[in-house]
C-alpha positions as CSV (number, residue, x, y, z in Angstrom):
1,X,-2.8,-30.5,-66.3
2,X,-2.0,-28.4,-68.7
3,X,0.0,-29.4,-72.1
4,X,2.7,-26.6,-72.0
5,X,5.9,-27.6,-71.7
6,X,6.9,-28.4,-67.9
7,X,9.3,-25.7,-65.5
8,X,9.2,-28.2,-62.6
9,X,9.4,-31.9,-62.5
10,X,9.7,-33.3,-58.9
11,X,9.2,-37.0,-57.6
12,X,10.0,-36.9,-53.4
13,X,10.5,-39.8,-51.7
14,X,11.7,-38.6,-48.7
15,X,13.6,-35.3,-47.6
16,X,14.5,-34.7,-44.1
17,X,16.4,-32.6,-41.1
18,X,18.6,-34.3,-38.7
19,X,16.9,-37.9,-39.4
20,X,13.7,-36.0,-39.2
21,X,11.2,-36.3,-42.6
22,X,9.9,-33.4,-43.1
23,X,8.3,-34.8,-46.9
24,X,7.6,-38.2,-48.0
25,X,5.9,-39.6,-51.1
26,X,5.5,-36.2,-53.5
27,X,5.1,-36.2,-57.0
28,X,4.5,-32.5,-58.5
29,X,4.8,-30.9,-62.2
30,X,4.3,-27.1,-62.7
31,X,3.7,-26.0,-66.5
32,X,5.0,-23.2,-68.0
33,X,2.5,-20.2,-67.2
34,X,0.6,-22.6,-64.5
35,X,0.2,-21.2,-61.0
36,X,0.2,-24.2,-57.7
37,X,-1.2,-23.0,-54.6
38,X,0.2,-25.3,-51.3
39,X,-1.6,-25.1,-48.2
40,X,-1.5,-26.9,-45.0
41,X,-1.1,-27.2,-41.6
42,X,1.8,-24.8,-39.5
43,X,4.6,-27.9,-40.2
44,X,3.0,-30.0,-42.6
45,X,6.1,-29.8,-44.9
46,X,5.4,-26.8,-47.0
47,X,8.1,-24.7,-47.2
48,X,10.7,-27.8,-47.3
49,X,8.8,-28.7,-50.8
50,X,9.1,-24.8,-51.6
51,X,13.0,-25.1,-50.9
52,X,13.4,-28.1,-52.8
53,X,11.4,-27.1,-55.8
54,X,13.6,-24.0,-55.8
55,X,17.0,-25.9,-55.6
56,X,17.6,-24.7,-52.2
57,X,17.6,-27.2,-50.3
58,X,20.8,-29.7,-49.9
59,X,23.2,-26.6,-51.9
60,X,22.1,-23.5,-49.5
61,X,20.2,-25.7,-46.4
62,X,21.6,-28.3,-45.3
63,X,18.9,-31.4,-45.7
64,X,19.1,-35.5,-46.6
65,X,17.4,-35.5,-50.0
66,X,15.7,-38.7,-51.6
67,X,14.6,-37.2,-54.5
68,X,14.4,-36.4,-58.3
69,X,14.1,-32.4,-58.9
70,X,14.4,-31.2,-62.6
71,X,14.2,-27.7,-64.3
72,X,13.4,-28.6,-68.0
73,X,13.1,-24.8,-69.2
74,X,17.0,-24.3,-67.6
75,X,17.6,-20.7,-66.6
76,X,19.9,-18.5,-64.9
77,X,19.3,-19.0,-62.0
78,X,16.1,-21.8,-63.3
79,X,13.5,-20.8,-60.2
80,X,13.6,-17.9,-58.2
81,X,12.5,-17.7,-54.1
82,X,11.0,-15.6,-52.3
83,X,11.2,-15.9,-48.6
84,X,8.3,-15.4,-46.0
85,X,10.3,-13.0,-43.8
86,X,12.2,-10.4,-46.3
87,X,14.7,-9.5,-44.0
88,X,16.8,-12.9,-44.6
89,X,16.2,-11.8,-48.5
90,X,17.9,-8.6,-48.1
91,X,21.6,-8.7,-50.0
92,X,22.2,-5.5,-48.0
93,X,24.8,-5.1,-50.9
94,X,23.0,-1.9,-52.0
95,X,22.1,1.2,-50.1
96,X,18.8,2.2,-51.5
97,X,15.8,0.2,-52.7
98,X,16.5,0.0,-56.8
99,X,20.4,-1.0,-55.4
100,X,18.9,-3.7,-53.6
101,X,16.8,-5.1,-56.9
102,X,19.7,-4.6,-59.3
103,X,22.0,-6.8,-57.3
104,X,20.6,-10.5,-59.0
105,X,20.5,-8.5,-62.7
106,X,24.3,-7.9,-62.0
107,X,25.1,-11.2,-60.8
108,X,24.3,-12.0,-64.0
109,X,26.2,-10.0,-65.8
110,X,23.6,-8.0,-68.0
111,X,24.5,-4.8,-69.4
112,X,23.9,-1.8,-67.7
113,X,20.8,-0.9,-69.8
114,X,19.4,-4.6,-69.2
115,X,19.7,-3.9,-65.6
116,X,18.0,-0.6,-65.6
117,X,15.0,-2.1,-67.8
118,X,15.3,-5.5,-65.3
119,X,14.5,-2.8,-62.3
120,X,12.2,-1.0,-63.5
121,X,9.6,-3.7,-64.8
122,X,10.1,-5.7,-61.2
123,X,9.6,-3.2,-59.0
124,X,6.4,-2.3,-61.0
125,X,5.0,-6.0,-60.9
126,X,5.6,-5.7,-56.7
127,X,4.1,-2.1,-56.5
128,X,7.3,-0.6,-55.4
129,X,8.4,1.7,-58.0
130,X,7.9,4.1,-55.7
131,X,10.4,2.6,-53.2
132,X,13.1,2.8,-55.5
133,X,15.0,5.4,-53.7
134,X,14.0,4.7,-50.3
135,X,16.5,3.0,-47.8
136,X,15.6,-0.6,-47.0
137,X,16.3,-0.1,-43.3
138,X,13.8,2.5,-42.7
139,X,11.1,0.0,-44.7
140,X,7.7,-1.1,-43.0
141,X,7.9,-4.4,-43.2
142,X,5.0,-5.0,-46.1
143,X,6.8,-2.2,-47.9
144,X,10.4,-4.5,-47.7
145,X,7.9,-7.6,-48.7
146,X,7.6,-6.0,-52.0
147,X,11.4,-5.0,-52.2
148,X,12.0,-9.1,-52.1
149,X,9.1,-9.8,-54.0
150,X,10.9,-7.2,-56.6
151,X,14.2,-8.5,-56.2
152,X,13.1,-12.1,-57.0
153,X,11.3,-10.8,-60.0
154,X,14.4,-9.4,-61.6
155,X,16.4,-12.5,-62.1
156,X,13.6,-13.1,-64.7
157,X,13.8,-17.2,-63.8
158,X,11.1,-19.4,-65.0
159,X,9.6,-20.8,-62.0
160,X,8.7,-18.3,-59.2
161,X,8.3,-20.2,-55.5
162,X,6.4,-17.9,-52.8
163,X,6.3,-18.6,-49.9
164,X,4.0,-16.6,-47.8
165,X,4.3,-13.7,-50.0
166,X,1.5,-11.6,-48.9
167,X,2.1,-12.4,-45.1
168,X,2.8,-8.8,-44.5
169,X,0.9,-6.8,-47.1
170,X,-1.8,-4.4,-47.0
171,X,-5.1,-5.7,-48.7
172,X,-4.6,-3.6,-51.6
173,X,-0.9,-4.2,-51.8
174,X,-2.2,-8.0,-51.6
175,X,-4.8,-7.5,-54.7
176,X,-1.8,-5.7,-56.6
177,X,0.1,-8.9,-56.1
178,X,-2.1,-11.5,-57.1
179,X,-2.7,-9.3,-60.2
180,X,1.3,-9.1,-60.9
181,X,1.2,-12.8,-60.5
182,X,-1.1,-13.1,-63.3
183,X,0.7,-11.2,-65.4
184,X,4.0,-13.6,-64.8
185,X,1.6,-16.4,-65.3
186,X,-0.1,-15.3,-69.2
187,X,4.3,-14.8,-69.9
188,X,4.4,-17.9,-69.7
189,X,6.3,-18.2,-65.8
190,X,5.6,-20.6,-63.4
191,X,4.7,-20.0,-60.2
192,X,4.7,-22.5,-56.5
193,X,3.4,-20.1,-53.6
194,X,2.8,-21.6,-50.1
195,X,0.2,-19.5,-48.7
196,X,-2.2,-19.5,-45.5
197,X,-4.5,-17.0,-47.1
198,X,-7.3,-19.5,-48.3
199,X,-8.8,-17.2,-50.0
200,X,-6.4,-15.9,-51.9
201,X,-5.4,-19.3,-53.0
202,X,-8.6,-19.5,-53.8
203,X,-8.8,-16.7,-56.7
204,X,-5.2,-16.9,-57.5
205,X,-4.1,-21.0,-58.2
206,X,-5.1,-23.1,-61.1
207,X,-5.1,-25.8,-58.7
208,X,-4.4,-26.7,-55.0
209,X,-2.2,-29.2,-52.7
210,X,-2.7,-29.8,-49.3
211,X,0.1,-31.3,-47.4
212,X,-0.5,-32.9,-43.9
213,X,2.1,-34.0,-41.8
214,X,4.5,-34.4,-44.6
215,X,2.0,-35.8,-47.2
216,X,0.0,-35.1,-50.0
217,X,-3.5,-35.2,-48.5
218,X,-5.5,-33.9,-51.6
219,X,-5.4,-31.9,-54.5
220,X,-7.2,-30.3,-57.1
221,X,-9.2,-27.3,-58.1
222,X,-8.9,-24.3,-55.0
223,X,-12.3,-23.8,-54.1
224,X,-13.5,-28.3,-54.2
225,X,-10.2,-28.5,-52.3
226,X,-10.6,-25.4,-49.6
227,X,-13.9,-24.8,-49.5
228,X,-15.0,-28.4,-47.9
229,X,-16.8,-28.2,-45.4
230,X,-15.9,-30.0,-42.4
231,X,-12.4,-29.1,-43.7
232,X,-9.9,-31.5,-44.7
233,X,-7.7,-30.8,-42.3
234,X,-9.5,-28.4,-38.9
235,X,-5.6,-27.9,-38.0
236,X,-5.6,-25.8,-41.7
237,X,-9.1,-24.5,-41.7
238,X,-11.4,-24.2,-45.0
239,X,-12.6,-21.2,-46.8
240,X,-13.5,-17.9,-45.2
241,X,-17.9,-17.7,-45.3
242,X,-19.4,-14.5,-45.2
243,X,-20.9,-13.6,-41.7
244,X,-22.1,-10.2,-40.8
245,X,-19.7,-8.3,-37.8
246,X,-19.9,-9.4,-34.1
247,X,-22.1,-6.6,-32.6
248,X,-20.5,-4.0,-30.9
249,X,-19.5,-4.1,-27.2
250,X,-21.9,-2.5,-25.1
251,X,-19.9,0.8,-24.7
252,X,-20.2,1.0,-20.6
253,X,-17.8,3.1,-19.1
254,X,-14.8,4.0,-21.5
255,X,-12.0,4.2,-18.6
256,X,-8.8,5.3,-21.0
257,X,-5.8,2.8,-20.3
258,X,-3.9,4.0,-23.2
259,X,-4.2,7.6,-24.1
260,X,-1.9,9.2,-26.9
261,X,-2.1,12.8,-27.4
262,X,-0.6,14.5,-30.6
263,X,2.3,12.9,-30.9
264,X,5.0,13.1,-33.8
265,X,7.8,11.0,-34.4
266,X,10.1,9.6,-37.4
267,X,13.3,8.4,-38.8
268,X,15.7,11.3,-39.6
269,X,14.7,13.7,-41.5
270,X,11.2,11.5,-42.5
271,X,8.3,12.1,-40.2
272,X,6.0,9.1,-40.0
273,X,3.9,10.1,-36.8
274,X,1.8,13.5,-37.4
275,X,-0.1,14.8,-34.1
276,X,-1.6,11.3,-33.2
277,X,-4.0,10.9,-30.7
278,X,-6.0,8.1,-30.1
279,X,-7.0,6.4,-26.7
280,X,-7.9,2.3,-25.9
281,X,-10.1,1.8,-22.9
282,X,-9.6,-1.0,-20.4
283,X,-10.5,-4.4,-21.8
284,X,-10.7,-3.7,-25.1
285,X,-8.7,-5.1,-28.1
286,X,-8.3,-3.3,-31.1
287,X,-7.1,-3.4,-34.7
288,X,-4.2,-1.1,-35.6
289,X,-4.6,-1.0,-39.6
290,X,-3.9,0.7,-43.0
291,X,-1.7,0.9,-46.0
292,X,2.0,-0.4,-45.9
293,X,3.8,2.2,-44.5
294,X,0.9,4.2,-43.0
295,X,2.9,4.8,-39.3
296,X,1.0,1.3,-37.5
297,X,4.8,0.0,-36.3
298,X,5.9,3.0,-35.8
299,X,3.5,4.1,-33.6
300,X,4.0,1.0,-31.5
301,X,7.6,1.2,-31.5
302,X,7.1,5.0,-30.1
303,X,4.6,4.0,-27.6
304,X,7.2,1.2,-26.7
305,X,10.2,4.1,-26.5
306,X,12.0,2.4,-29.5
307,X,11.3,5.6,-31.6
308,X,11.9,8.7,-29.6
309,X,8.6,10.8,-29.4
310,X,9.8,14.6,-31.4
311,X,6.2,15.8,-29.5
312,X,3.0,14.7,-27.7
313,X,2.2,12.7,-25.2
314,X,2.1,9.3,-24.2
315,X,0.2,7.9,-21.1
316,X,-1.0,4.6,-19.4
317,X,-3.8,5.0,-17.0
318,X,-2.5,8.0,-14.7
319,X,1.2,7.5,-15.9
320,X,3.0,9.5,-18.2
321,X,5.4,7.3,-19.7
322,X,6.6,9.7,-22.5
323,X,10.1,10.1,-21.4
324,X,10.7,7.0,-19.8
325,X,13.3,4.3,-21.0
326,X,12.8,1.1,-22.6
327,X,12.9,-1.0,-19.4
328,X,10.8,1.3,-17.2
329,X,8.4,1.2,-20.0
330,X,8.4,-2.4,-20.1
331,X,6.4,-2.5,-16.9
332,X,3.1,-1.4,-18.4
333,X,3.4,-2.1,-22.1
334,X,4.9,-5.2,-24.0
335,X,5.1,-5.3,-28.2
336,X,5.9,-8.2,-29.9
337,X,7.5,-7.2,-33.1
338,X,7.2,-8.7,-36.7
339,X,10.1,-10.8,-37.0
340,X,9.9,-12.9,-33.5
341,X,13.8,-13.8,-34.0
342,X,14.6,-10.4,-32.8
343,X,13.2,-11.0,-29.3
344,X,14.4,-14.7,-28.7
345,X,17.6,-15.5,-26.9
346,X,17.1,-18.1,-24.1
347,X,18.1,-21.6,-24.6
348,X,14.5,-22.8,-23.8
349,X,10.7,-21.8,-24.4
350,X,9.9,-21.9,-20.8
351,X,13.4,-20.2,-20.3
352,X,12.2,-17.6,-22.7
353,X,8.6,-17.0,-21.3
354,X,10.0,-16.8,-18.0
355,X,12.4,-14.1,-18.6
356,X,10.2,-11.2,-18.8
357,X,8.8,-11.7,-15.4
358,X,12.2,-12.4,-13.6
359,X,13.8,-9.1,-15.6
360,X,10.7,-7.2,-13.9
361,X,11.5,-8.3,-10.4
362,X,9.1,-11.6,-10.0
363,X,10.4,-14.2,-8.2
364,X,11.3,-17.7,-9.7
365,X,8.1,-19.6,-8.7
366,X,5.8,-17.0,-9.7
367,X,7.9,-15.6,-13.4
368,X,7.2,-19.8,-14.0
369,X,4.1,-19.7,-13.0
370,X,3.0,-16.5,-15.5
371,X,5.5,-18.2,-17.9
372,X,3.5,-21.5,-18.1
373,X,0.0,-19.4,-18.1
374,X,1.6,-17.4,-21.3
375,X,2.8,-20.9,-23.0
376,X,-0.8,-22.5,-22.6
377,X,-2.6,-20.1,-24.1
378,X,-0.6,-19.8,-27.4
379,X,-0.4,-23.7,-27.0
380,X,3.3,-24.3,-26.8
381,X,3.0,-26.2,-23.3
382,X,4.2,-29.4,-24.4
383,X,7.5,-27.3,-25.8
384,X,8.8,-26.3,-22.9
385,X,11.8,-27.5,-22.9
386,X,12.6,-27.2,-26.8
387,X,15.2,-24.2,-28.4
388,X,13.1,-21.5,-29.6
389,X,15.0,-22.1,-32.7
390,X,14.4,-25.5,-33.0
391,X,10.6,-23.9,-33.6
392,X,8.9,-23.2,-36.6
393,X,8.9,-19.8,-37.8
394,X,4.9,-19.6,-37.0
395,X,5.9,-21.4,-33.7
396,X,8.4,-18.8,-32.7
397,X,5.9,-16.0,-33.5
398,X,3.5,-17.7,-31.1
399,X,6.3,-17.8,-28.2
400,X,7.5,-14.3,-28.7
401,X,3.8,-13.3,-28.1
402,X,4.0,-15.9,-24.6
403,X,7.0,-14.5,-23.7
404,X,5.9,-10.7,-23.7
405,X,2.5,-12.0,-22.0
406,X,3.9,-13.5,-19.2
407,X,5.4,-10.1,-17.9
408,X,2.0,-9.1,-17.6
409,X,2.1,-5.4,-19.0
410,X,-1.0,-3.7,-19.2
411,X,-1.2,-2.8,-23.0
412,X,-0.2,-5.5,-24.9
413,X,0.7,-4.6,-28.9
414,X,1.1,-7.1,-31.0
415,X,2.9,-6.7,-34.8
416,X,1.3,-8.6,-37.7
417,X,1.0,-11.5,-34.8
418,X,-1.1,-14.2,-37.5
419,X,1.3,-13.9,-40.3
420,X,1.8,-17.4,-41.7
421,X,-0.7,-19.0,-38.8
422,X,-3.2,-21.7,-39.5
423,X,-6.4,-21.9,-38.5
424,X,-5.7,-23.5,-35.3
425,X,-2.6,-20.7,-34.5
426,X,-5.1,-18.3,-34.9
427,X,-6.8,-19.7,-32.4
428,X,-4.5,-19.6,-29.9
429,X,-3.5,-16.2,-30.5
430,X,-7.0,-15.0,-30.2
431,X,-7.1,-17.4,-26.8
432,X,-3.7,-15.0,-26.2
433,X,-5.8,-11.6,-26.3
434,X,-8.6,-12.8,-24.2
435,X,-6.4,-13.7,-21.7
436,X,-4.9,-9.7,-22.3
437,X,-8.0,-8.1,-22.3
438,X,-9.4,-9.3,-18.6
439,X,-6.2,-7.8,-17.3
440,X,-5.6,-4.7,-19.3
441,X,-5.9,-4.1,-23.6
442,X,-4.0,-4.6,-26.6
443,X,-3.7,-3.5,-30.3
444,X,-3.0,-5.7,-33.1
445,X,-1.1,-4.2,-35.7
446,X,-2.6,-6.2,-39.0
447,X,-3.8,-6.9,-42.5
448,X,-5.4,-10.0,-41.6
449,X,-8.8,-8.6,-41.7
450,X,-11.2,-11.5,-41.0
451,X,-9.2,-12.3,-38.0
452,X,-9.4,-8.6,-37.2
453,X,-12.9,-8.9,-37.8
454,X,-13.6,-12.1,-35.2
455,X,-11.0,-11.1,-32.7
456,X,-11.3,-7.1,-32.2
457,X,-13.6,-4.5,-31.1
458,X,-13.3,-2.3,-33.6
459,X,-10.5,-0.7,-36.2
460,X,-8.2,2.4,-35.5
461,X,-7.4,3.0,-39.4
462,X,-4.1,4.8,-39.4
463,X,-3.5,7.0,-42.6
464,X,-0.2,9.2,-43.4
465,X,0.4,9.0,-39.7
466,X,-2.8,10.1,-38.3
467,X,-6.0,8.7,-37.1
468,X,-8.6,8.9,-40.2
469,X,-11.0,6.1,-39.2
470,X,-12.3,4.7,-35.7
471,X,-15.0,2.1,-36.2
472,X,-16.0,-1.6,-36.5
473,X,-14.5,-4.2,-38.8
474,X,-15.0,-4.1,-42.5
475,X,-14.2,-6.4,-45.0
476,X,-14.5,-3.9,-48.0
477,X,-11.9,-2.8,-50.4
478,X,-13.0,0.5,-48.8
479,X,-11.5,-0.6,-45.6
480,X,-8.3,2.3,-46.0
481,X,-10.7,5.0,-46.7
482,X,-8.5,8.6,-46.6
């Protein structure tokens, strides 16, 4: 420990939801200028001990709280948060991106100067000074990561909580972080961040917790903690080894199932898309990947008819789909998107699985029957009948990828699908694309590169809205080559 004075003193007996304890028996102090990594299991408790050490929880969340939580640097406010899905950050209370940041310096009443200076220096700790005048609605969502990450930043607090900060950023947006962090961290600011990325714990934290179930299972220095191996927890995982590529597929017959010809689309005035063309044979599964902002999501959302097409051509096997509406387009392709709360509605996961299928025509038995295929293979069979927003957040992501299964298109894309997943999510969402590729193919959308690496055939790098790179999986820094 270090011998600076403390930002965070907490000693948890028990916090829960609804009767339910979500944390029991936690003791944690954070020193000024220290950074503590938390990993663990998809509900082991991890972002109810970010909450609390924030002073969210029992004020903005509603939770029973048998605890002692103290701030002993103060502050206005004393610890700032950063969410893992920016869009519940968002104020909304300014129109463009440096708006959006100055909002916390103004609650606080600085000067205008203050405010200005507040701005600046945040968005260039998150790499997004050059967001500043961009709209937050037309954002990728890495690109509105940073904004939050920004946002936070500018309150100036002494204790920074993360949780899952780098969920949606691009590998070198994701190196510029961790260095921003350590800049915080020699001014002397504290920093919590829950994070599944082990090995960016790893590099980043002074020292590690793992939480299991609720409790503190271990903790210590990253790389003793993470890097055991059978892993503390196989539910968490342990420390990425090095392993060279999977060999390439034996190439066969490339029968085109996808096939995108020069197409251009965009937001207003902005084009994003520039003459893309790119094609996906049948049974393959591919990795959609580059910078924040690079055109991935938008070329999905395009190919889904969510983005009208300005040019080109968009076809799926012998069917030109290019001018087709949403729901005539739903019967060959499905996308998940990256915030699953925008797709769930029913009051059920089988419910929700099963309406795809009954939308498209199937009859009950059979729209339960792909339903409960869908839920198996993500491994949300026992869930059936639970509220989808009764679910984790990693959960939820996991049914919204079940429910656009079950309807059985046949080019499945999937947005930043392993964003805050364990190792054992992971699994099931690479159990998820198997199960996609013996009927059809699918793209993942991603900046998850080692699961890229063991669950695709190869990369389609996408740079300033065109194809620059079609090959296999690379962990290099050289991975966004131009």
């Amino acid at each position: 420990m270090s011998s600076a004075p403390l930002a965070l003193s907490m000693r948890v007996r028990t916090i829960a939801y609804d009767g339910r304890t979500a944390l029991r028996d936690v003791a944690l102090d954070i020193a000024r200028g220290e950074i503590v990594g938390i990993a663990g299991h998809v509900g082991a408790g991890k972002s109810t001990l970010a909450l609390a050490a924030a002073g969210l929880l029992g004020r903005s969340i509603p939770a029973t709280i048998d605890a002692t939580i103290v701030h002993p640097l103060g502050g206005r406010p004393p610890a700032a948060f950063v969410f893992a899905n920016p869009s519940t950050q968002l104020t909304e209370l300014g129109e463009t991106v440096e708006e959006e940041v100055a909002v916390g310096p103004e609650n606080q009443a600085l000067a205008s100067p203050a405010i200005r200076a507040r701005v600046n220096e945040a968005l260039a700790a998150a790499s997004a000074s050059a967001l500043a005048l961009r709209l937050p609605r037309e954002l990728s969502g890495g690109e509105l990561q940073r904004v939050a990450l920004a946002s936070a930043l500018a309150l100036d607090a002494p204790l920074l909580v993360l949780d899952e900060p780098t969920a949606q950023l691009d590998p070198e947006a994701a190196a510029l972080f961790a260095s921003a962090v350590r800049g915080l961290s020699d001014r002397g600011v504290a920093v919590l961040i829950v994070e599944q990325n082990l090995e960016l714990l790893a590099s980043l934290a002074d020292r590690v917790i793992v939480l299991a179930d609720g409790a503190m299972l271990a903790t210590g220095a990253p790389r003793d903690v993470l890097g055991r191996d059978p892993p503390l927890d196989a539910r968490l995982g342990a420390l990425r080894t090095e392993h060279a590529p999977l060999p390439p597929r034996a190439p066969g017959n490339h029968t085109p199932l996808l096939t995108v010809e020069r197409l251009s689309a965009g937001y207003g005035d902005r084009e994003v898309l520039r003459e893309l063309s790119l094609d996906i044979g049948a049974g393959e599964v591919v990795a959609w990947v580059g910078r924040n902002g690079a055109g991935k999501s938008t070329l999905a959302r395009t190919i889904m008819g969510l983005v009208e097409a300005r040019s080109g051509h968009i076809r799926v096997g012998e069917t030109e789909i290019t001018a087709l509406p949403v729901h005539e387009r739903a019967r060959v392709v499905g996308l998940v998107f990256q915030d699953p709360r925008r797709q769930l509605f029913s009051r059920t996961v089988l419910e929700e699985a099963s309406f795809g299928p009954r939308t498209l025509g199937v009859s009950r038995s059979a729209a339960l029957a792909q339903a409960r295929e869908a839920l198996t293979a993500v491994g949300l069979q026992a869930r059936e009948s639970e509220h989808p927003g009764d679910l984790a957040p990693q959960l939820q992501r996991r049914l919204a990828i079940a429910s656009t299964l079950a309807s059985r298109p046949q080019f499945l894309m999937l947005d930043e699908p392993t964003a805050g997943q364990d190792a054992e999510g992971r699994a099931f969402i690479r159990a998820a694309l198997e199960l996609q590729r013996s009927r059809g193919a699918a793209a993942v959308i991603t900046h998850d590169l080692g699961f890229a690496q063991d669950a695709c055939d190869h990369n389609v790098t996408i740079s300033g809205g065109h194809v620059s790179h079609i090959g296999r999986i690379s962990l290099e820094r050289d991975f966004f080559r131009p």
